[in-house]
C-alpha positions in Angstrom: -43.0 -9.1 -51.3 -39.9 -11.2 -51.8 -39.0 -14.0 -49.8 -36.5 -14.1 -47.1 -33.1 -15.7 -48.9 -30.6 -15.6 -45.8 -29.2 -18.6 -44.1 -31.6 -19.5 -41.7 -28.7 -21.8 -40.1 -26.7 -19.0 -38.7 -26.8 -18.2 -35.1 -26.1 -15.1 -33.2 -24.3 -15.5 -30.2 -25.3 -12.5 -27.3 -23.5 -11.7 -24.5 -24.4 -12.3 -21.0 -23.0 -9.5 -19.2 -22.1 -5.6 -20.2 -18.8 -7.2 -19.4 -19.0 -9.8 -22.1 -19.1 -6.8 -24.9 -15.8 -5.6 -23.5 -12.3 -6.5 -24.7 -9.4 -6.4 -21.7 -8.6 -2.8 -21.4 -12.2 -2.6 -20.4 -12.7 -0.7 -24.4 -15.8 -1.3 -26.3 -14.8 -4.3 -29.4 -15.1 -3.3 -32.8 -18.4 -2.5 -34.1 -20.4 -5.4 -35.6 -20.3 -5.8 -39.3 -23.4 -7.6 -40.9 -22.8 -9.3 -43.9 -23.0 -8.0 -47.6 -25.9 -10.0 -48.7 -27.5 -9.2 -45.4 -27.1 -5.5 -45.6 -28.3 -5.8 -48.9 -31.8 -7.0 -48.1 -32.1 -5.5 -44.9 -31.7 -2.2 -47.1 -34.2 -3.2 -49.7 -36.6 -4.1 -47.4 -36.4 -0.5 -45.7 -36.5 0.9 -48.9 -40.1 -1.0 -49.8 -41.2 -0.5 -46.2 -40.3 3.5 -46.3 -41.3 4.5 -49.8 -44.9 5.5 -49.0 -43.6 8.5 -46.8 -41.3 10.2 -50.0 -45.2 10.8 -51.3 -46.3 12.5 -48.1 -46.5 15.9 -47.6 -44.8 17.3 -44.4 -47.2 17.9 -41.4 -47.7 21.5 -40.6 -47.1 21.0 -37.1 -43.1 19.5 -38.0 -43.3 22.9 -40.1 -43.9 24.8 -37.3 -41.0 23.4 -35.2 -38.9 23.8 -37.7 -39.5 27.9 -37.8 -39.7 28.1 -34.5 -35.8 26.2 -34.5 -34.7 28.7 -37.1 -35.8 31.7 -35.2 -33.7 30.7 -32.3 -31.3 30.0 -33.7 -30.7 33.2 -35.3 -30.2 34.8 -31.5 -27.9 37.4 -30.2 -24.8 35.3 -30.7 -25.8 34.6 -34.8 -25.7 30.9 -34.7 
């Protein structure tokens, strides 16, 4: 498994309060951005984590469900 190569001196700061996450018009702020390197190896190691299941066959039940979706789907009004 590799090792862990981020910065293990940067801090996250969290808000409080709701309020806190909440620029003056009372609008949500822009939506966090994680670093390059950090998205990186975040995405590797979901990759590694998740590659197992690509190898798995697809539960019958979850096969079911999905017929059963299509059927109603395919109702009166065609959608």
């Amino acid at each position: 498994m590799p090792t862990n190569n981020l910065n293990t001196n940067a801090t996250l700061i969290e808000p409080d309060t709701l309020e806190d996450l909440l620029n003056a018009n009372g609008d949500p702020g822009p939506e966090p951005v994680l670093p390059p390197h950090v998205a990186t190896f975040l995405g590797e190691q979901l990759q590694t984590f998740y590659s197992h299941l690509m190898n798995e066959p697809v539960p019958d039940r979850l096969i079911q469900l999905l017929a059963q979706l299509d059927t109603k789907q395919g109702g009166p009004d065609g959608e």
